[in-house]
Z-matrix of the N, CA and C atoms (Angstrom, degrees):
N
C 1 1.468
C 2 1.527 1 109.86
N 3 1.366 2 111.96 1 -175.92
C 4 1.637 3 113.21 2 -158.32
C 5 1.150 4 88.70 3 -108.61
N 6 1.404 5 134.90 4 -48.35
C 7 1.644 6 143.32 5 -172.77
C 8 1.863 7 111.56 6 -102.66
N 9 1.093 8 105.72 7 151.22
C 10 1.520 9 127.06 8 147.51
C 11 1.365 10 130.61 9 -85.78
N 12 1.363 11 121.66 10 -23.27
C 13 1.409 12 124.70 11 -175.21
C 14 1.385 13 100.10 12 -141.31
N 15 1.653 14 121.02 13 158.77
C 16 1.404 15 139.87 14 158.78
C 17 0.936 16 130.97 15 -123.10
N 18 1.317 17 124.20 16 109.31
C 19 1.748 18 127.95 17 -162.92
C 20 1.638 19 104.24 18 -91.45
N 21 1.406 20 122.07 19 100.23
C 22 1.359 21 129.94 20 174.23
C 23 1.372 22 113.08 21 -75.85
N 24 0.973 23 137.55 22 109.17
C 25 1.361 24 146.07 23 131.70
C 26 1.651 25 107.83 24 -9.45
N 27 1.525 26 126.77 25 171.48
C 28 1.497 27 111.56 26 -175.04
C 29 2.080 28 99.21 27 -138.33
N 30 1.224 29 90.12 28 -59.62
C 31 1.661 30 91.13 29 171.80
C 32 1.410 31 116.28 30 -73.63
N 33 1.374 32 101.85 31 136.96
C 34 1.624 33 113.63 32 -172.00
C 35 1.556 34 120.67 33 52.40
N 36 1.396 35 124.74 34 13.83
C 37 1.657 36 126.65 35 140.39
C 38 0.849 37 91.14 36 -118.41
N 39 1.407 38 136.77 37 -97.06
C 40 1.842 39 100.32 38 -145.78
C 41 1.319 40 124.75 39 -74.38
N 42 1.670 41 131.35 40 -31.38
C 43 1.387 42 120.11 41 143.97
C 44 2.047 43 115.32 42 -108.59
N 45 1.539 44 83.90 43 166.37
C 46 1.479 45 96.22 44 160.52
C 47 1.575 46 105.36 45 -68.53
N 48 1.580 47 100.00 46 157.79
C 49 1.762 48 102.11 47 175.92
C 50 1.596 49 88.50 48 -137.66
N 51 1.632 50 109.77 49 -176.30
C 52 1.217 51 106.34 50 -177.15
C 53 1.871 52 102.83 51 -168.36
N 54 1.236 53 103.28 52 89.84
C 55 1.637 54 120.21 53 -176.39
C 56 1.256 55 84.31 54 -49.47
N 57 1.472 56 127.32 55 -68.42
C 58 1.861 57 117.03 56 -157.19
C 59 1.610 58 111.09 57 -52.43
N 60 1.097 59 110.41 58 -52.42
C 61 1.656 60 109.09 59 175.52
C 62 1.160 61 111.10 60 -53.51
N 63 1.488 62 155.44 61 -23.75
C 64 1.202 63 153.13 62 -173.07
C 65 1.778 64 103.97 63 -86.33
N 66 1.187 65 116.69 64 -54.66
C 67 1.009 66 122.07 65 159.70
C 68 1.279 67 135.29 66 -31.78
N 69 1.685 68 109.06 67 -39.14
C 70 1.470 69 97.44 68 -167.20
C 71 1.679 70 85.36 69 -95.01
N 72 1.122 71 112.49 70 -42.47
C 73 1.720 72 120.29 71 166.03
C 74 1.617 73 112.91 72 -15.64
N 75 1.439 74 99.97 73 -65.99
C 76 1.974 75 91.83 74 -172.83
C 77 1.511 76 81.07 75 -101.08
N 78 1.553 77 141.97 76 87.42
C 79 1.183 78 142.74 77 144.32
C 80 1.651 79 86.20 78 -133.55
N 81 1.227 80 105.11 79 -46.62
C 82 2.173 81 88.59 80 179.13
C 83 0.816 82 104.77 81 -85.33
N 84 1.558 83 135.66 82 -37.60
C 85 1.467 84 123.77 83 174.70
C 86 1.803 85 119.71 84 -54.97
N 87 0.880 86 107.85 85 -17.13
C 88 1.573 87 110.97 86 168.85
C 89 1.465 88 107.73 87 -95.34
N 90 1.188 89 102.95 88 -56.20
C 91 1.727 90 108.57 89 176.10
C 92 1.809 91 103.77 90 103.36
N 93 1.262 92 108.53 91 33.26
C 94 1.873 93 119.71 92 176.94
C 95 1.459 94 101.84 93 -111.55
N 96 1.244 95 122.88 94 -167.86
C 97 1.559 96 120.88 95 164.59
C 98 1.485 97 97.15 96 -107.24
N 99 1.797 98 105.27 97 161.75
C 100 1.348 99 142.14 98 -136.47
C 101 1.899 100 78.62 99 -78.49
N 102 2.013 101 123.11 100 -46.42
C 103 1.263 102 104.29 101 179.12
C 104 1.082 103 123.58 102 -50.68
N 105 1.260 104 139.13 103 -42.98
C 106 1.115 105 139.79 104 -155.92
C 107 1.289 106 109.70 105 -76.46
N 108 1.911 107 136.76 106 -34.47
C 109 0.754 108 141.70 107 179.64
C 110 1.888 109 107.79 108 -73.54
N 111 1.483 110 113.09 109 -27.62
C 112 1.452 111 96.61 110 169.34
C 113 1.727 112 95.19 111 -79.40
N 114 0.659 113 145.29 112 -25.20
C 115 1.233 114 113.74 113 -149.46
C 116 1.506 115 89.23 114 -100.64
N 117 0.984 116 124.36 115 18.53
C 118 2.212 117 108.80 116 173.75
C 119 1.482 118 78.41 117 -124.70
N 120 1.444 119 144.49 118 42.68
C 121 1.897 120 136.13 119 165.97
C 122 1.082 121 96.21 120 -129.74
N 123 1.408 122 113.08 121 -49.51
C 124 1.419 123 130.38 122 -154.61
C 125 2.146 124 115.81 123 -101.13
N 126 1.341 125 104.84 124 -60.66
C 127 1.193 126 103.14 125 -179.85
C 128 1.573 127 113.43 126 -90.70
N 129 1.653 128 123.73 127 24.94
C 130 1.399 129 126.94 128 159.43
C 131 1.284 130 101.96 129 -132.82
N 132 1.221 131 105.58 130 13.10
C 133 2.081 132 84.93 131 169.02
C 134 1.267 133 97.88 132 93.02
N 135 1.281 134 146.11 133 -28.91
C 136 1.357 135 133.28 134 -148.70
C 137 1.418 136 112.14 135 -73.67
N 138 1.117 137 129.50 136 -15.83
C 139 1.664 138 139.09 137 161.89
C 140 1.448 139 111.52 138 -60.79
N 141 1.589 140 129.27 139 -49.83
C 142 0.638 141 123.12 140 -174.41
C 143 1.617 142 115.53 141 -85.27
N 144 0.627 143 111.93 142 -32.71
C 145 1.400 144 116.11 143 161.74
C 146 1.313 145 137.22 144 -48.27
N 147 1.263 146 94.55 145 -41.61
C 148 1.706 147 110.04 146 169.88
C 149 1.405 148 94.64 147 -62.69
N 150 1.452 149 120.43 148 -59.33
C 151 1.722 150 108.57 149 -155.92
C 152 1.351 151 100.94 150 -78.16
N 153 1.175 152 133.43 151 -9.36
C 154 1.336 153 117.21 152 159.18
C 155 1.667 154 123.33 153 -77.64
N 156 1.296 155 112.90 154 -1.79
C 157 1.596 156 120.49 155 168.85
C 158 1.972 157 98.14 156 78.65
N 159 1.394 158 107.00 157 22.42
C 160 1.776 159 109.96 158 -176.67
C 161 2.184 160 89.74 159 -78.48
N 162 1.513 161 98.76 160 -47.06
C 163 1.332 162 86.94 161 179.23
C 164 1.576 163 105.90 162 -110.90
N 165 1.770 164 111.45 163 -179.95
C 166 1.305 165 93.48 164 -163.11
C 167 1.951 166 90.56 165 -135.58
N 168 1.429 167 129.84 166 -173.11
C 169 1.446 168 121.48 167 -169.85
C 170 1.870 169 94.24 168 -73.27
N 171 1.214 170 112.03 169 -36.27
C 172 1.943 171 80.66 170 -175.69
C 173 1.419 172 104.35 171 -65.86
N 174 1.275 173 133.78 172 -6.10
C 175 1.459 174 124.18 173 -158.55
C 176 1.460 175 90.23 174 -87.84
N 177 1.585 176 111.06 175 -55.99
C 178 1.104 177 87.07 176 -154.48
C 179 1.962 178 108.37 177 -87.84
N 180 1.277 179 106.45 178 6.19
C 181 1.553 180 109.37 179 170.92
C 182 1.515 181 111.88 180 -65.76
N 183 1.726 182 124.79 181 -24.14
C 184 1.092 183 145.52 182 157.12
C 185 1.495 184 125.74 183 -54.38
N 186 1.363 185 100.52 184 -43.76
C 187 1.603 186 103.02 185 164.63
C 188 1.355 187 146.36 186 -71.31
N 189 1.720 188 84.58 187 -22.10
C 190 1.992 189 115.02 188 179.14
C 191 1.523 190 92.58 189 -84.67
N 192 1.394 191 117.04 190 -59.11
C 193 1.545 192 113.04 191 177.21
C 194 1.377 193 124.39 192 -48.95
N 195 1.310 194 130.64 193 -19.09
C 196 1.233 195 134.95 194 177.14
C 197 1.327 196 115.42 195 -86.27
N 198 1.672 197 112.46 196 -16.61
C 199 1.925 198 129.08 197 -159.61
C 200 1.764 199 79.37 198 -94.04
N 201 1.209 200 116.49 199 -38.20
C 202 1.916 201 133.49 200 -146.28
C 203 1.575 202 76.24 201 -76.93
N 204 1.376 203 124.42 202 -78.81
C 205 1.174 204 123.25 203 -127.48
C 206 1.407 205 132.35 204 87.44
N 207 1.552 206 110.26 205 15.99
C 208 1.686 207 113.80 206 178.97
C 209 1.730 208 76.60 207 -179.19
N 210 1.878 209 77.23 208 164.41
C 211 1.756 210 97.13 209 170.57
C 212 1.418 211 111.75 210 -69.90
N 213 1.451 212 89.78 211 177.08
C 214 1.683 213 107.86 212 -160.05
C 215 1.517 214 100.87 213 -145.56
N 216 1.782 215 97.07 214 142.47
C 217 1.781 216 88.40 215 -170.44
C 218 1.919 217 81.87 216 -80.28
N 219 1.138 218 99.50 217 137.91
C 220 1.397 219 101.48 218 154.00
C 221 1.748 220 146.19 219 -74.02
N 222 1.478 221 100.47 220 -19.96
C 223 1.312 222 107.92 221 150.27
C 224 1.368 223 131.34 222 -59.95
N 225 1.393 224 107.69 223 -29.97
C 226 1.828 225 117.82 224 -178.12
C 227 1.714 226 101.14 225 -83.16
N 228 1.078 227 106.20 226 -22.74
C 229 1.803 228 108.77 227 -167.83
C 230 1.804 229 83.57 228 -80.74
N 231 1.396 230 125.90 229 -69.69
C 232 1.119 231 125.47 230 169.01
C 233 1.519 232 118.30 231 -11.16
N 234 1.105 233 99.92 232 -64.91
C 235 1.701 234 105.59 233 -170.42
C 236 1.350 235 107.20 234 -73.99
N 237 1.080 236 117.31 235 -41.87
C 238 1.685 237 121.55 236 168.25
C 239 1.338 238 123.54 237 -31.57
N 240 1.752 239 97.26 238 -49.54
C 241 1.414 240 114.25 239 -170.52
C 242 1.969 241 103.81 240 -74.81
N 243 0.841 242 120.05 241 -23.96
C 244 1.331 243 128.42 242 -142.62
C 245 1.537 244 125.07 243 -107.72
N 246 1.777 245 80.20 244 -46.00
C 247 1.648 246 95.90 245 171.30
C 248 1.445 247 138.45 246 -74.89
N 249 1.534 248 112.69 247 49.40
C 250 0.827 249 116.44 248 -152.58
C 251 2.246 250 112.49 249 -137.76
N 252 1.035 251 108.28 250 24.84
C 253 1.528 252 136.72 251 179.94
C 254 1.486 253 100.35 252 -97.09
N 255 1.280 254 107.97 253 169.29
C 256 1.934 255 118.64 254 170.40
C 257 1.661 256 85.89 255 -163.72
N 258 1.060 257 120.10 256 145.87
C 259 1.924 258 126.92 257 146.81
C 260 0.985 259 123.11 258 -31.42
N 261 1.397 260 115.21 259 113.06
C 262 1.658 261 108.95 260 171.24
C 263 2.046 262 99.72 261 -83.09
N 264 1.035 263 118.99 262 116.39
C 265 1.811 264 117.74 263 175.96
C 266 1.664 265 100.01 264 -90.79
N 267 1.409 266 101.29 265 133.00
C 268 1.407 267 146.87 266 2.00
C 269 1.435 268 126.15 267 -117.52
N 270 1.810 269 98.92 268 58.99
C 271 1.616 270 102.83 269 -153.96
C 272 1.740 271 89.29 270 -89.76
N 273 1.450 272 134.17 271 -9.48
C 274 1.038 273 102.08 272 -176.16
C 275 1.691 274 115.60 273 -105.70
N 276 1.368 275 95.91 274 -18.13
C 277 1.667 276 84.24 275 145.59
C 278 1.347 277 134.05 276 -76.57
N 279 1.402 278 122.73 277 -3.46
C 280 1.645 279 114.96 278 165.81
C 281 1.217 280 110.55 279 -77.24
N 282 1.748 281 115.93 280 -8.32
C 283 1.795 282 104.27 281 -164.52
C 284 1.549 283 95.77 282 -105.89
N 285 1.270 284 105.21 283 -13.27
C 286 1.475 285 106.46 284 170.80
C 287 1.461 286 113.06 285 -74.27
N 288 1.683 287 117.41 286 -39.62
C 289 1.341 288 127.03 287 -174.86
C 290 1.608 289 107.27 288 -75.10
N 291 1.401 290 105.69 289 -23.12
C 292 1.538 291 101.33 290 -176.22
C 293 1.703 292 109.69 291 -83.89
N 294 1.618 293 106.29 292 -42.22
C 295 1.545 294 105.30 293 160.19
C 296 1.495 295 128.06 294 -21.80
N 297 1.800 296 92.79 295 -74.23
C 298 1.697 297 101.89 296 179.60
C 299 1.296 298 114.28 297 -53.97
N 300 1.374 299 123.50 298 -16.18
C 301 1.809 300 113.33 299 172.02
C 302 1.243 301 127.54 300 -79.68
N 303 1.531 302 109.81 301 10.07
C 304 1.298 303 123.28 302 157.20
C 305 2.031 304 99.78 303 95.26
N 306 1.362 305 111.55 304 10.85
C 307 1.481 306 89.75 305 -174.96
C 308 1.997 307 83.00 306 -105.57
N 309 1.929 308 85.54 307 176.29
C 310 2.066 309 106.94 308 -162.88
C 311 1.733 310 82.16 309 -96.78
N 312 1.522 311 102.12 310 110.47
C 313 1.591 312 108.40 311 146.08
C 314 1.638 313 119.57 312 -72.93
N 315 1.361 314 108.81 313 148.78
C 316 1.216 315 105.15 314 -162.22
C 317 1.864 316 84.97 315 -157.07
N 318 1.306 317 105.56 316 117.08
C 319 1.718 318 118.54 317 -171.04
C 320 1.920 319 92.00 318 -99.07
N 321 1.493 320 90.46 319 130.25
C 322 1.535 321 102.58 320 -175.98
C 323 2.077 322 97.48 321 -134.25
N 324 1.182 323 95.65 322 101.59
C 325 1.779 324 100.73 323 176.37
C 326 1.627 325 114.20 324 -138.73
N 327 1.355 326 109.59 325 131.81
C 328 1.198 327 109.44 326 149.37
C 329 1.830 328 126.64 327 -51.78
N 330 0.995 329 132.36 328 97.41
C 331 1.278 330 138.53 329 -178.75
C 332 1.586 331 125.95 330 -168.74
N 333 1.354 332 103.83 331 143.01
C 334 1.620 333 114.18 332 170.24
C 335 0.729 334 114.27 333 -37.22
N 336 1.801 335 115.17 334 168.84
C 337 1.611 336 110.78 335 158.35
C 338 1.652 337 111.99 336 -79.10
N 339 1.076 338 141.90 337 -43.75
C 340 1.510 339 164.70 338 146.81
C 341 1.435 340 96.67 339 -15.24
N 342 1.566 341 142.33 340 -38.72
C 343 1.128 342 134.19 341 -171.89
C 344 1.706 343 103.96 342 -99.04
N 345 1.523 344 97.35 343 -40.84
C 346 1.989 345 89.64 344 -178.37
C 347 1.554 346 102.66 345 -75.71
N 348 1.411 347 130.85 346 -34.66
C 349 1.397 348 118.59 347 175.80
C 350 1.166 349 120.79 348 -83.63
N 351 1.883 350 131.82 349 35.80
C 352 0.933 351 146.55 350 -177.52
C 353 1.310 352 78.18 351 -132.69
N 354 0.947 353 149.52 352 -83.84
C 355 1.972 354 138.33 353 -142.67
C 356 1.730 355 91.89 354 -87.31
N 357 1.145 356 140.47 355 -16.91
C 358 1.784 357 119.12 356 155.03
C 359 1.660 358 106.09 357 -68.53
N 360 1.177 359 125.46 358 -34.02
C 361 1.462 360 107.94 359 -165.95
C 362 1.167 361 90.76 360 -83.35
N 363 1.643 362 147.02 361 -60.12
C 364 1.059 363 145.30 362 145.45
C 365 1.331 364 145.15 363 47.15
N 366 1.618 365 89.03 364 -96.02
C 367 1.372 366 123.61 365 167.35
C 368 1.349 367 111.34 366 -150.17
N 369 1.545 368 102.16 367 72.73
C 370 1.164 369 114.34 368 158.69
C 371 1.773 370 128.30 369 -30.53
N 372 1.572 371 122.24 370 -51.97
C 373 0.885 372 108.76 371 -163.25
C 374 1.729 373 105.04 372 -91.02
N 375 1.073 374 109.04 373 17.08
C 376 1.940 375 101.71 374 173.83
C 377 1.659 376 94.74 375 -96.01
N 378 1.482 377 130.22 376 -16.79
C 379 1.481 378 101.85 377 -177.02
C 380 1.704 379 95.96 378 -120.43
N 381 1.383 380 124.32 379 0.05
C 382 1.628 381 98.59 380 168.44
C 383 1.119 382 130.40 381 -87.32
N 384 2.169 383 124.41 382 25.85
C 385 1.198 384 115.54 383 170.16
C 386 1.637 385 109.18 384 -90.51
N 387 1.821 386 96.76 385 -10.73
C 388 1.938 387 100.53 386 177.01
C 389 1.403 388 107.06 387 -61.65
N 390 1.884 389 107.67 388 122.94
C 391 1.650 390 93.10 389 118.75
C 392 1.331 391 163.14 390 -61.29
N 393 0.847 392 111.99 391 2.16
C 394 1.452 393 124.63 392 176.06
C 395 1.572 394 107.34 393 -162.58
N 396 1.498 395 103.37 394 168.42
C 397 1.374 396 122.94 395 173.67
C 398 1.244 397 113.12 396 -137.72
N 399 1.236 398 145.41 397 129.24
C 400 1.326 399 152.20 398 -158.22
C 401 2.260 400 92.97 399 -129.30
N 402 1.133 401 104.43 400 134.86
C 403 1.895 402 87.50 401 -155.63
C 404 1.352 403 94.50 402 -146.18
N 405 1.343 404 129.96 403 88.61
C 406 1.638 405 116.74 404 -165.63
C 407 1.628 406 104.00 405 -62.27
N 408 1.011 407 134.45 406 -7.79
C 409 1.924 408 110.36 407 154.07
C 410 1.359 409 126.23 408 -81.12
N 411 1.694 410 100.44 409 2.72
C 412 1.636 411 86.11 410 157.22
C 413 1.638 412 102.95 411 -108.26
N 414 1.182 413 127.81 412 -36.55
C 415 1.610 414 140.66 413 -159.09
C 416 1.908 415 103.12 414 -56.65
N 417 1.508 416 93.96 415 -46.79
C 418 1.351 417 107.46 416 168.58
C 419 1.723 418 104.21 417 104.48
N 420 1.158 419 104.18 418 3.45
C 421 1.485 420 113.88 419 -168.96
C 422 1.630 421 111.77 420 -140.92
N 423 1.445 422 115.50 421 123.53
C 424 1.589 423 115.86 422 157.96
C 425 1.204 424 143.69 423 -107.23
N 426 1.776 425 103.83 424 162.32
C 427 1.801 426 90.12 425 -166.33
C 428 1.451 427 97.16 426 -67.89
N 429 1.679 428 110.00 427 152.02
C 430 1.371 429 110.69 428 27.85
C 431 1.714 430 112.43 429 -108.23
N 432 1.416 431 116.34 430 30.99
C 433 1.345 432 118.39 431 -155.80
C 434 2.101 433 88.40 432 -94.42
N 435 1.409 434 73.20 433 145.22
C 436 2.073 435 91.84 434 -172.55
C 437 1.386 436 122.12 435 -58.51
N 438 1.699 437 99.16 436 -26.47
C 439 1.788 438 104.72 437 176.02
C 440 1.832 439 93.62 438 -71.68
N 441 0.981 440 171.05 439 25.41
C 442 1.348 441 133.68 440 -175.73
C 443 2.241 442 78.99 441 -136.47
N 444 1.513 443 106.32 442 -37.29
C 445 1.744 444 88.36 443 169.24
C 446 1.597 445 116.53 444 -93.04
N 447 1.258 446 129.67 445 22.80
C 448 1.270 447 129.98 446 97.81
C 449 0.964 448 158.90 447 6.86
N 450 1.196 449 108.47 448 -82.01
C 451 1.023 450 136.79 449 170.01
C 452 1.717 451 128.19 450 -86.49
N 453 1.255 452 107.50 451 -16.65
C 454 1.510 453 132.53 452 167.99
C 455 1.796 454 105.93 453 -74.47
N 456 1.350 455 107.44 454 -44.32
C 457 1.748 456 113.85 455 -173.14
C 458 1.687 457 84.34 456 -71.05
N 459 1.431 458 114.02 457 -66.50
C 460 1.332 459 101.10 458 -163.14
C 461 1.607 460 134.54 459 -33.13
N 462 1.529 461 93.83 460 -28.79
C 463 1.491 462 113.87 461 -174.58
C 464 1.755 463 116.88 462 -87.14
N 465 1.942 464 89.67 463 -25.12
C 466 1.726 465 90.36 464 170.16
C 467 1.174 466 114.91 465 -70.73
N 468 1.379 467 125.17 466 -39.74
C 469 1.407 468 141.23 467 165.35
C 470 1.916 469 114.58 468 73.27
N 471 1.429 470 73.39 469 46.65
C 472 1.515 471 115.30 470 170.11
C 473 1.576 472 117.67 471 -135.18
N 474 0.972 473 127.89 472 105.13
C 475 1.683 474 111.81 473 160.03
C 476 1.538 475 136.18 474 -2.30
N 477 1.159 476 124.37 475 150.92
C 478 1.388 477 118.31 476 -160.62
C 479 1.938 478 103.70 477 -80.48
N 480 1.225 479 111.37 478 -21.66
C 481 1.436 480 111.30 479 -173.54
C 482 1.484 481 99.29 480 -84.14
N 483 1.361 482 141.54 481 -22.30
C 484 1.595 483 136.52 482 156.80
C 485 0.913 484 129.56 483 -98.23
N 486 1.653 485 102.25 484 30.48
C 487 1.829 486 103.47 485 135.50
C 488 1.291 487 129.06 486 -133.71
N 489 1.294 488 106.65 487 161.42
C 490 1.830 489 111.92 488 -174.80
C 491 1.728 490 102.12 489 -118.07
N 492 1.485 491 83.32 490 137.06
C 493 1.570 492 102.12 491 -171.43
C 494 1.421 493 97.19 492 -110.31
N 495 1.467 494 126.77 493 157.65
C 496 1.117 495 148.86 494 148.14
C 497 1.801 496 134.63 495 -142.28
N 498 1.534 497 99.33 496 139.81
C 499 1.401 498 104.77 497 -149.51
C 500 1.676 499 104.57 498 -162.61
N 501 1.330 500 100.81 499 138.04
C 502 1.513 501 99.47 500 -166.42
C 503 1.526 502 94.13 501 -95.43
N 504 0.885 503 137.48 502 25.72
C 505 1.620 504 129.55 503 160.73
C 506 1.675 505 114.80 504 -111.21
N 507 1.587 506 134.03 505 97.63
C 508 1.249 507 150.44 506 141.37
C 509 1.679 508 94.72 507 8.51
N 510 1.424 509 107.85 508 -71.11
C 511 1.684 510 73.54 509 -155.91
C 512 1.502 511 112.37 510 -83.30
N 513 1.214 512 107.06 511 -4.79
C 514 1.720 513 99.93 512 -169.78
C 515 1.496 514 97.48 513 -77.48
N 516 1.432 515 126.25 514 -43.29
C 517 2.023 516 118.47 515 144.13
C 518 1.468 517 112.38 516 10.35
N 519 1.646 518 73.21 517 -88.01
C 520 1.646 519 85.43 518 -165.63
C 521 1.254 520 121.08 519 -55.10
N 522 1.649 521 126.71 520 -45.03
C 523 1.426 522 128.23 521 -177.87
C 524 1.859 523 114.61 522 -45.30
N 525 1.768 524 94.78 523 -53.37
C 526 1.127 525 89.57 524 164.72
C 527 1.682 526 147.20 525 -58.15
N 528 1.171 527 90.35 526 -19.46
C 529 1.471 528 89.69 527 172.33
C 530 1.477 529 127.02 528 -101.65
N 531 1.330 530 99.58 529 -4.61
C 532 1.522 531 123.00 530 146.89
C 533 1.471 532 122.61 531 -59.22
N 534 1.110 533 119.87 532 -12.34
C 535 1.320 534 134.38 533 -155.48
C 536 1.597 535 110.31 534 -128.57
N 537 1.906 536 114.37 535 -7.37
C 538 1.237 537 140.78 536 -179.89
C 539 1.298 538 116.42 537 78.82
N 540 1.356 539 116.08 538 31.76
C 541 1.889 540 110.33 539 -178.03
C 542 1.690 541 83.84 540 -123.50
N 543 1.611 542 88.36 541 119.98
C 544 1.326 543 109.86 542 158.73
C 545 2.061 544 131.50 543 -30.61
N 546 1.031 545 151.10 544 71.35
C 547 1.362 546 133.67 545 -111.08
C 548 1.763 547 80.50 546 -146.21
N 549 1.630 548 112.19 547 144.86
C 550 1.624 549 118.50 548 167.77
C 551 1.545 550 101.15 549 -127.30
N 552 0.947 551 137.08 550 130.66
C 553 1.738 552 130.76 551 150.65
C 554 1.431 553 117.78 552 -37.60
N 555 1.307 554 120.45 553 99.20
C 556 1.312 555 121.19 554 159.24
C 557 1.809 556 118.78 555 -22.83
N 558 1.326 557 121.06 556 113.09
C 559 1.676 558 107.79 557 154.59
C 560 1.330 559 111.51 558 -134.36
N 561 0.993 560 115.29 559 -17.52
C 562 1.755 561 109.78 560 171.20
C 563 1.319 562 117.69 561 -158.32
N 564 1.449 563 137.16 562 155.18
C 565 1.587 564 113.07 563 149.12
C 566 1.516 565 146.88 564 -23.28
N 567 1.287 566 110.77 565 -60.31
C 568 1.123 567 126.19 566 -179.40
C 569 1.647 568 104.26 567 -45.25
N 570 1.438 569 103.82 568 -61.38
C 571 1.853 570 127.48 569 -179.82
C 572 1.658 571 111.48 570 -47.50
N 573 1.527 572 110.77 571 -26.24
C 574 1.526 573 113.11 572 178.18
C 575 1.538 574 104.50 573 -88.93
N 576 1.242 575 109.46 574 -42.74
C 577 1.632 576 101.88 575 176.96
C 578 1.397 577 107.53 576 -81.82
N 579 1.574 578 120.18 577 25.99
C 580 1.392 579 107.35 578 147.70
C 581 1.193 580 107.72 579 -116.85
N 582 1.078 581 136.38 580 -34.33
C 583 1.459 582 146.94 581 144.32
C 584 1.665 583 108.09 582 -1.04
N 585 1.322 584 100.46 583 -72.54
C 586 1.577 585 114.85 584 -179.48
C 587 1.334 586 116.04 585 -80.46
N 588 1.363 587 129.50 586 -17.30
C 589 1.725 588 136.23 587 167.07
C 590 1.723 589 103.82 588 -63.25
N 591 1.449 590 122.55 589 -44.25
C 592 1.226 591 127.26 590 -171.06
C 593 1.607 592 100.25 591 -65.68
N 594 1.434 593 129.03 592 -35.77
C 595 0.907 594 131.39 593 179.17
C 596 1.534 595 147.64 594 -85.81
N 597 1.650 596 92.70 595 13.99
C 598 1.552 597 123.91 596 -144.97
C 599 1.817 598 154.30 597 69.42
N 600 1.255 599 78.53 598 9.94
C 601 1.529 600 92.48 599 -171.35
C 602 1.471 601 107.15 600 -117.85
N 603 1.163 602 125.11 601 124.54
C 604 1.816 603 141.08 602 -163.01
C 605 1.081 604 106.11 603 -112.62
N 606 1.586 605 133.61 604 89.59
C 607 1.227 606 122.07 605 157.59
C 608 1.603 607 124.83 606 -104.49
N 609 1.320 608 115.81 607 15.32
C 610 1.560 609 137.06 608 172.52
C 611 1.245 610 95.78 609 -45.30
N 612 1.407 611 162.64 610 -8.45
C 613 1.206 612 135.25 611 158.49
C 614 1.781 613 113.17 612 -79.86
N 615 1.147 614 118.79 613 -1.36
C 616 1.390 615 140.22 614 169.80
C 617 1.505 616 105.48 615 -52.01
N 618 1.355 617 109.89 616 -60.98
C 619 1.688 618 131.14 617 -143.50
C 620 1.774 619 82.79 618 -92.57
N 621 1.501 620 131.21 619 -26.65
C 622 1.346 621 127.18 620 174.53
C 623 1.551 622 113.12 621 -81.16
N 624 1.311 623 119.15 622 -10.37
C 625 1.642 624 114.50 623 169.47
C 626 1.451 625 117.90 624 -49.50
């Protein structure tokens, strides 16, 4: 094979996600309208911030409570925020099938903590074939910036030219392969197990289950 490691992306390859459902989620869970809640995530930064781990869940349970005008159970804001993934089939048997072929998975996502400890409790078995997790709210940095795939190679613990990344966002692609890690745009199953066939690795009996 061409690589030792595979840096998975997390939203929209291995599950679907869904910004609108979250939205309308902490719009009753607060009890404001759905604008107001984009615009204190979205038009102050506070999204991004979170996934960079700058703010943390009391902070921003503090910020909804201040939009609310009263407390907030924070478990329901939690789930609000969170519940909002489905299975992409049959990505977690390819990461299982890609495991057993002996190469180091290594999960590289922009995301909360509230969203990755919602899809491990979840669906446990799509992230316990990773070794590692690379998590820009702990790294402190997101793609497409070079400290957080970085920090992803470091963890493959392979060089950046023997590994292959995949990721449904164009430019974070490109950065990476600017950066010398072999990288395809996520668009479907089928397209990753050709992705990875070109590269020596056959998991097409996957896509026949």
């Amino acid at each position: 094979m061409t690589f030792d490691a595979i840096l998975f992306d997390m939203g929209n390859v291995l599950l679907r996600f869904s910004h609108e459902r979250m939205w309308e989620q902490l719009a009753v869970a607060v009890g404001r309208p759905r604008a107001e809640i984009e615009s204190l995530f979205l038009g102050h930064g506070l999204f991004e911030a979170y996934d960079r781990g700058v703010v943390n869940e009391t902070e921003v349970l503090g910020r909804l409570e201040a939009l609310a005008g009263k407390s907030l159970e924070p478990a329901a804001i939690d789930l609000a925020i969170s519940d909002i993934f489905t299975p992409l089939e049959p990505m977690a048997r390819l990461v299982a099938a890609a495991k057993e072929s002996g190469v180091r998975l290594v999960l590289l996502s922009n995301t909360c903590r509230p969203h990755f400890e919602f899809v491990n409790r979840t669906f446990p078995e799509l992230l316990a074939p990773f070794d590692a997790f690379t998590l820009s709210y702990e790294i402190g940095a997101i793609k497409p910036e070079p400290a957080i795939f970085a920090a992803a190679i470091e963890k493959a613990q392979v060089p950046a030219k023997r590994c292959f990344y995949t990721d449904d966002i164009m430019k974070y692609v490109s950065v990476a392969r600017e950066l010398g890690i072999d990288a395809e745009t996520f668009i479907d199953p089928p397209n990753l197990v050709s992705d990875l066939a070109r590269r020596g690795l056959d998991l097409s009996a996957v896509l026949a289950e």
